[in-house]
Phi, psi and omega in degrees: 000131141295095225243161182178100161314113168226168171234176182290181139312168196242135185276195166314282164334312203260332176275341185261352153106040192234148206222112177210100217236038174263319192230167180266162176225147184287183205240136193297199161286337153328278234275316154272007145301300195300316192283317221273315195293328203301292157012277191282003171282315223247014187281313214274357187262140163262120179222138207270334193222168177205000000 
């Protein structure tokens, strides 16, 4: 088995240095860049649960 850490993309919230993990936040434009490449990185894994 294979475990495989990843973190989001980076919001607002997370650039200004502020650490607030009660509610979600969208993910600015970095942060859905940042979601796309991973997307297409992680392509290459067979993955069963997520």
């Amino acid at each position: 088995m294979n475990i495989y850490l990843l973190r989001h993309g980076q919001t607002n919230i997370n650039r200004d240095g502020i650490f607030h993990a009660d509610t979600d936040k969208e993910l600015n434009e970095l942060g859905r860049k940042q979601a796309e490449l991973l997307g297409k990185r992680i392509q290459k894994y067979h993955i069963d649960i997520i």
